[in-house]
Structure formats: structure tokens, C-alpha cells
C-alpha angles and dihedrals in degrees: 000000000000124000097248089056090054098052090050087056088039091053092041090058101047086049090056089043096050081045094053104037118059087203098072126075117187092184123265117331112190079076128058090252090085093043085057098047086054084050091049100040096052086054106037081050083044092060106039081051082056104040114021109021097072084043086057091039093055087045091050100031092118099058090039081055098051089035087058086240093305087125093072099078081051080061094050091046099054084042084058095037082055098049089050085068101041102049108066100223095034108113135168125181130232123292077061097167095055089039087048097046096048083041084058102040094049095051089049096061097037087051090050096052094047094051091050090050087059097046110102108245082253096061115079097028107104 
């Protein structure tokens, strides 16, 4: 899958979870700014999955290991935290961890289910 590909399912996402959490604000839109910040957002979060997230998981590999992984959502959450911070636009209210957990957890299911959608039958049987 290209990259651009990845950022429109990325930016997909981030608009269904602003829609579904009232703790998100991606900015006005009834403009394009808003439209923009969606865009942003899915690829500041695309690059700090693909720089800084397996740097965080090899740090904290022992207590994802006794949480049985479930410190991994801890990890989404302060990506999305952080990239509260970085994408002008981009707000999320307090509480911010349990906005940003659902945030995350909602972008990761839409995006799965987008990226299924574009697989060919063939891909995935094995």
C-alpha cells in the first residue's frame, strides 16, 4: 500500500474518530482548515507509529510483556497525547489519556477495516 494511500485511510480514521468522541476537536469544519488538520494529524501520528513507537516498545518491552501487551495501548495514547501537542488544530480535552485512548482505539479499528477493504480476495488466505 503506498503512502499516499495510507495517509487517506489515516485521515478517514481521524475524521470518524473526531465525529465519534466529543473530546476531540480537529479544528472548524465547515472550512478546509479542518480538513487540513485531519490530513495532518493522520500523518504527524503516521510518522511517530513509524519512528518513535518501536523505539518506545524496545524501552518498554519488560512491563508490555508482564501486562500481556496491554501496555501498548499506554504507548498509542502518549503518541497521540504528543501529537496533540505537535499539530496545531489537533485538541483533545481532560481528561486527555482516556480521550486519547478511545482517539487511538478508534483510529486503529477504522483503519483496519479500511485497509482490509483494499486488500485483493487473494491477499490474506494462506
Amino acid at each position: 500500500m503506498n503512502v499516499l494511500l495510507r495517509i487517506l485511510i489515516g485521515t478517514i480514521a481521524v475524521l470518524v474518530a473526531d465525529l465519534l468522541l466529543r473530546g476531540v476537536a480537529l479544528g472548524d469544519m465547515e472550512t478546509t482548515n479542518g480538513l487540513l488538520t485531519a490530513i495532518l494529524t493522520a500523518a504527524v501520528l503516521a510518522l511517530l507509529n513509524a519512528f518513535l513507537k518501536p523505539i518506545l516498545i524496545l524501552f518498554t518491552l519488560p512491563i508490555t510483556l508482564l501486562s500481556l501487551g496491554l501496555f501498548l495501548l499506554v504507548i498509542n495514547a502518549g503518541l497521540v497525547m504528543l501529537a496533540d501537542n505537535l499539530v496545531p488544530g489537533f485538541e483533545i480535552d481532560a481528561p486527555r489519556f482516556w480521550w486519547a485512548l478511545g482517539f487511538s482505539l478508534i483510529v486503529s479499528i477504522v483503519q483496519g477495516m479500511l485497509s482490509r477493504m483494499d486488500r485483493k480476495p487473494s491477499e490474506g488466505k494462506g
